[in-house]
C-alpha positions in Angstrom: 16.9 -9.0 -23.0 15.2 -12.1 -22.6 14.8 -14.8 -19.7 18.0 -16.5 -18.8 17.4 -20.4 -18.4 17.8 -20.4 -14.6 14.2 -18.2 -14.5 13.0 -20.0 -17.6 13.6 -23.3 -16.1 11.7 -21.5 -12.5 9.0 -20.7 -14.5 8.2 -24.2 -16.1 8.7 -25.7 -12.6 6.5 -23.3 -10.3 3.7 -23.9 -12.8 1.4 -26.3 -12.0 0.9 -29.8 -14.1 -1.0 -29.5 -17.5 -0.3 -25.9 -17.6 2.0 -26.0 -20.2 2.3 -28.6 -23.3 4.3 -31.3 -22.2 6.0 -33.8 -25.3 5.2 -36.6 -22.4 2.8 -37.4 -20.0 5.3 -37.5 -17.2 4.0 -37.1 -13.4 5.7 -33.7 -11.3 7.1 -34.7 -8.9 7.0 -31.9 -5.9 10.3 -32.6 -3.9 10.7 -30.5 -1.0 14.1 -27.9 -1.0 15.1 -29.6 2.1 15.2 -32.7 0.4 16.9 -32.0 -2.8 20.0 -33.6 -3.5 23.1 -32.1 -3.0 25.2 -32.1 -5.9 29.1 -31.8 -5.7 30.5 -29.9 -9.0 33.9 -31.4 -9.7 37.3 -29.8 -9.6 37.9 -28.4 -12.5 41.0 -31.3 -14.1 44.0 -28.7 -13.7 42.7 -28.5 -9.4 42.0 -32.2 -9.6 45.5 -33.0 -9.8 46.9 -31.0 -7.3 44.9 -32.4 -5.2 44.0 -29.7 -3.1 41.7 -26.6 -3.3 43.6 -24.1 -3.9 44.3 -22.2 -7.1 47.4 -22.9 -8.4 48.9 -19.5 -10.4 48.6 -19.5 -13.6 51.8 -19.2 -16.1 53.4 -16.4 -16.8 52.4 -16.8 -20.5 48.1 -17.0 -20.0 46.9 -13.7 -21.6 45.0 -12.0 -18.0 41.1 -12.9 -18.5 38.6 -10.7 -17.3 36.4 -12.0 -14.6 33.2 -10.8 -16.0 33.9 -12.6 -19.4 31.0 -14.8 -20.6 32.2 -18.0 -21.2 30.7 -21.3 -22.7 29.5 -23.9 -20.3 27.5 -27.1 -21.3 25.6 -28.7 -19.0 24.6 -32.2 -19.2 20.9 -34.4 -18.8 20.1 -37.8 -19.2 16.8 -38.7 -19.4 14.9 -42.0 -20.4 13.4 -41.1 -23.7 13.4 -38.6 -26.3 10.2 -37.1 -25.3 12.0 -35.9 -22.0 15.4 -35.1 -24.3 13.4 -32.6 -26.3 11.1 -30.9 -23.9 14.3 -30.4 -21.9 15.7 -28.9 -24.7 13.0 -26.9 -26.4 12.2 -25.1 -22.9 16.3 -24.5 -22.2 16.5 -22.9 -26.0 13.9 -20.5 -24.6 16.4 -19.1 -22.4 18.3 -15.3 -23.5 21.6 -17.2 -22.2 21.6 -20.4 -23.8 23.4 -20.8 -26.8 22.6 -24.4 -28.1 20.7 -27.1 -26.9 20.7 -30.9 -28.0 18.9 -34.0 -27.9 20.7 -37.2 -28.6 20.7 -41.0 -27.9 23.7 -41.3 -25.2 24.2 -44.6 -25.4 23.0 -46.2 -22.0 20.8 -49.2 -21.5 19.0 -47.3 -18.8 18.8 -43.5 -19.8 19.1 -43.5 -22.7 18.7 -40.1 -24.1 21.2 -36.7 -23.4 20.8 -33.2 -23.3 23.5 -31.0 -24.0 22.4 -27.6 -23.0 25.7 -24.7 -23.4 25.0 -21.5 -21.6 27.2 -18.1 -22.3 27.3 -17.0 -18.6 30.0 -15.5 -16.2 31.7 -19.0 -14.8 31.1 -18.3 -10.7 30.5 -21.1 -8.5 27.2 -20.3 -7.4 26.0 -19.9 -10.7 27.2 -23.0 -12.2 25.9 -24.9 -9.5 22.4 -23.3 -9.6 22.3 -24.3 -13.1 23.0 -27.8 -12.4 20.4 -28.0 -9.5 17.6 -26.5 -11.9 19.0 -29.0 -14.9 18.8 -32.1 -12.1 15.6 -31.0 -10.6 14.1 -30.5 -14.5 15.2 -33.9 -15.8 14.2 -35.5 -12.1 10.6 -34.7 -13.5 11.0 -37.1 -16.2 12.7 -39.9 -13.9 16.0 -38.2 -15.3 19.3 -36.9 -13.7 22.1 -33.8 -14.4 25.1 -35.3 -15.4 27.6 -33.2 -14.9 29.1 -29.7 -17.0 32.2 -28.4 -18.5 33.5 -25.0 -19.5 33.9 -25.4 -23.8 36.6 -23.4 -24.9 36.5 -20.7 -27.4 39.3 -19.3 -29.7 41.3 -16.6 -27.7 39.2 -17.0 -24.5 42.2 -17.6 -21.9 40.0 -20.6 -20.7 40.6 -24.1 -20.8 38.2 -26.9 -20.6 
């Protein structure tokens, strides 16, 4: 089995500048761990509006999932140009759990380029959230930012999005 993208992404990062091709000439920037930003992963919307922590039970009706099932998670980038978008990209695609990954224009006036990388991984907290530090810390090196992620939903998963 391949490298999943969280030691893909390790790998491009620990190297050091002009080891590897880069699509743009953008500077490293070498950001202490004590100084990374912390980044909150929302509640997913069915928590969000209970307002409160806790797991509500699930209806009777939900088929019982199994908690080692790979789901679909996308993660999100946005970076300032399509240089970024695709090197972002071409090194996630490299990665034995990603399923897709997309450069687009998203819109914005300021970053205006998104990646949409989707991962099939086991949804735990500690892994989504390591794959949004590494995705923030990646695009950071292009003056980019994560942008948040969402479970996608597959056709008789049990999950919702």
């Amino acid at each position: 089995m391949g490298e999943s993208l969280i030691g893909r992404l390790k790998t491009v990062l620990a190297k050091k500048p002009g080891t590897e091709a880069s699509a743009t000439e953008a500077p490293v920037l070498a950001v202490p761990a004590g100084e990374l930003p912390s980044i909150e992963l929302p509640l997913p919307d069915r928590l969000a509006a209970t307002g409160t922590a806790e797991i509500a039970p699930l209806a009777a009706k939900e088929p019982k999932r199994d908690a080692d099932q790979l789901v679909a998670i996308e993660f999100r980038a946005l970076v300032p140009n399509e240089g970024a978008a695709r090197e972002i990209a071409e090194v996630s695609r490299r990665g034995s759990d990603c399923a897709d990954a997309v450069a687009s224009l998203s819109g914005r006036s300021d970053l205006s380029w998104q990646v949409l990388v989707t991962l099939n991984m086991i949804p735990k907290p500690e892994t989504i959230r390591d794959n949004v530090e590494l995705v923030a810390l990646f695009s950071s090196r292009f003056g980019g930012r994560a942008d948040g992620w969402q479970m996608r939903e597959r056709a008789n998963s049990g999950y919702l999005t």
